[in-house]
C-alpha positions as CSV (number, residue, x, y, z in Angstrom):
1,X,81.3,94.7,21.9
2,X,83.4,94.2,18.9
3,X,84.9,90.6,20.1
4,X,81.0,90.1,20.1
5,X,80.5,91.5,16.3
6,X,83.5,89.1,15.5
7,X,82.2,86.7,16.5
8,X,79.2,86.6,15.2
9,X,80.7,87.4,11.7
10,X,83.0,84.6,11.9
11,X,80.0,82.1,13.0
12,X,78.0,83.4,10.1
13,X,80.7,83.0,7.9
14,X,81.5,79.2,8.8
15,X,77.2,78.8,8.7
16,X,76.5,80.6,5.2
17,X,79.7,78.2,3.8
18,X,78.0,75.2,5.1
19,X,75.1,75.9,2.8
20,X,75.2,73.2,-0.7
21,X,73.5,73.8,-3.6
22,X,72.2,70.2,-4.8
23,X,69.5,69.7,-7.6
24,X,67.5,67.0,-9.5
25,X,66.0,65.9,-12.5
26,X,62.8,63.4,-12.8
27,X,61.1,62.0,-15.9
28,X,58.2,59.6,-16.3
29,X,55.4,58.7,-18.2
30,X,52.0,57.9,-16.5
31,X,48.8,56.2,-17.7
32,X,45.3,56.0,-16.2
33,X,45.0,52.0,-17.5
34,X,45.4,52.6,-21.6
35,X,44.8,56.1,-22.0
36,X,47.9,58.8,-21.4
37,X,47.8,60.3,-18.5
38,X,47.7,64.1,-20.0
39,X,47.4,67.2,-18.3
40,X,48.0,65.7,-14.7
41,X,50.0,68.4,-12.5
42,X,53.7,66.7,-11.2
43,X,55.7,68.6,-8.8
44,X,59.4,68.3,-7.7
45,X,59.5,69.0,-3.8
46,X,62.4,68.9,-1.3
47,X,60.6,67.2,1.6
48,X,61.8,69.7,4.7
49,X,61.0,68.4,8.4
50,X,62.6,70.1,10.8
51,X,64.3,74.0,11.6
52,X,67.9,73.1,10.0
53,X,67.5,76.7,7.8
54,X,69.3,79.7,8.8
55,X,69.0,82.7,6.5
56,X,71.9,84.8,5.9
57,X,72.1,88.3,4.1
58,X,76.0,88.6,1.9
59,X,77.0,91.8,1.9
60,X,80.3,92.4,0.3
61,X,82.8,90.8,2.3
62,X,80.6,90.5,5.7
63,X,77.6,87.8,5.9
64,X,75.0,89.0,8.4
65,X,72.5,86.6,9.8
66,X,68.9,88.2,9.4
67,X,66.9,85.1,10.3
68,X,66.7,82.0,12.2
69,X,63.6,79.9,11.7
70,X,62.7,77.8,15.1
71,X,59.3,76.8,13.8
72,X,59.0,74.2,11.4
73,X,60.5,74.1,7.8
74,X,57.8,74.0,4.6
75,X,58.7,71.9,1.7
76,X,60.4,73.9,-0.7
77,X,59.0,73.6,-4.1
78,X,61.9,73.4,-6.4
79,X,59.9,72.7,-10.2
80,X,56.4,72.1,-11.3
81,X,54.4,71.6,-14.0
82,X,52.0,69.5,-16.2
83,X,52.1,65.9,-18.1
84,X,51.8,66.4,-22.2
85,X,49.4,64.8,-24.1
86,X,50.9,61.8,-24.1
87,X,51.5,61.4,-20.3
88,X,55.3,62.8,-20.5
89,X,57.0,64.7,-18.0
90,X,60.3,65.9,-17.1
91,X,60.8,68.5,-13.9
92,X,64.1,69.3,-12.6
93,X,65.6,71.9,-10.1
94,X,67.8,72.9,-7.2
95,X,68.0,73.9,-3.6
96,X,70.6,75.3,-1.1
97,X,70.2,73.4,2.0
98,X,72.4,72.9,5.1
99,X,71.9,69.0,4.9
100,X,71.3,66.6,2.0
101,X,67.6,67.6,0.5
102,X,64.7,64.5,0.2
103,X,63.4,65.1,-3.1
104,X,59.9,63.7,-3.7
105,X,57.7,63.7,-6.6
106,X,54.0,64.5,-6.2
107,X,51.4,63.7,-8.4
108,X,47.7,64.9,-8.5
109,X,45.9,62.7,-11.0
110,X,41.9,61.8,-11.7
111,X,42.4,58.2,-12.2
112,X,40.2,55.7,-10.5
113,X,39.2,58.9,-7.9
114,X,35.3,57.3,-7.2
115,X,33.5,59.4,-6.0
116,X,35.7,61.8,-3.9
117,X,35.9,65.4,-5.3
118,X,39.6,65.9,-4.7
119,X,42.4,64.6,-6.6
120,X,44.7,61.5,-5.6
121,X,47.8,62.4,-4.1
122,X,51.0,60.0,-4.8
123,X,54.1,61.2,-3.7
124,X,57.5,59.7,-4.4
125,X,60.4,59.3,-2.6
126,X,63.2,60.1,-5.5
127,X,66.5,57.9,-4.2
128,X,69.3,60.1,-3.3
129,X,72.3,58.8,-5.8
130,X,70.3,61.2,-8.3
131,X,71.3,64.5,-6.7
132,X,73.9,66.4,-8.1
133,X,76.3,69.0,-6.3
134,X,75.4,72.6,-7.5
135,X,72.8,74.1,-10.0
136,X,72.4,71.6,-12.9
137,X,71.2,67.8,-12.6
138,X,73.8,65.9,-14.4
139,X,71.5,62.3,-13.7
140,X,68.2,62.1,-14.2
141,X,65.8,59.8,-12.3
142,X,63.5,58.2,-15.1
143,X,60.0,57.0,-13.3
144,X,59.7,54.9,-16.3
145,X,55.8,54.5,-17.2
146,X,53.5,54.3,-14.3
147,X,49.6,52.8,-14.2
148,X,48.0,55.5,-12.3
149,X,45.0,53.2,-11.5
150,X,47.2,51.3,-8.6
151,X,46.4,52.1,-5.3
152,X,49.7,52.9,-3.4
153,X,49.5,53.1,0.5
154,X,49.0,55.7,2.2
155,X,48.3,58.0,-0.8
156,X,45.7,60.7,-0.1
157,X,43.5,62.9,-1.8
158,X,44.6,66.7,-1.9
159,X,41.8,69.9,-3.0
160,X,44.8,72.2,-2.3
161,X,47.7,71.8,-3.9
């Protein structure tokens, strides 16, 4: 029984170590045509698709593994928050993940919406060569000023977000 204990302290050890914490940082202005795009909600995601997370409880010298999630893995929202009156945003945040995280940028906006009641969905790959090793973003991704009257594919329209 306690070669078993070992064991599993050891594997939990070597699992919880292989845990990075990465973060971004996104900026961007957006327009709907010539107007600022103000007060449109932005949020910085870390696009999660499969069961890679294992959750493990430190406890003084000995890391326990409480959880292992087999289903599938939400996004995790890592910073949100709303454009400025002149269409201005800047998000950043951080996430400890097992593999390299896929941030994304999602943006609910009113612009061009016809008729539908929900608002359009963009999201936005971010490229990876902005993620920084550990808590604080040291680049910043700049979205530069977007027209939020294009129509990119395979957007959607999102009542819950």
């Amino acid at each position: 029984m306690k070669r078993y204990f070992a064991a599993l302290c050891v594997l939990s050890i070597g699992i919880s170590e292989g845990f990075r914490q990465q973060s971004i940082a996104v900026k961007g202005k957006l327009m709907c045509g010539t107007m600022p795009g103000a007060n449109i909600k932005v949020k910085l995601m870390d696009k999660d698709t499969g069961s890679e997370k294992l959750f493990c409880l430190k406890s003084f010298a000995w890391n326990y593994i409480v959880f292992f999630d087999a289903g599938l893995d939400p996004d995790d929202e890592m910073d949100s928050g709303y454009t400025d009156e002149h269409g201005e945003f800047s998000l950043s945040g951080d996430e400890t993940e097992l593999t390299t995280i896929d941030p994304q940028l999602k943006i609910y906006h009113e612009c061009n919406k016809g008729l539908n009641p929900c608002p359009r969905k963009w999201v936005i790959s971010v490229p990876d060569k902005y993620i920084t090793s550990g808590r604080i973003p040291t680049k910043t991704f700049d979205l530069g000023t977007v027209n939020l009257e294009v129509e990119l594919d395979g957007e959607t329209f999102d009542c819950v977000h």
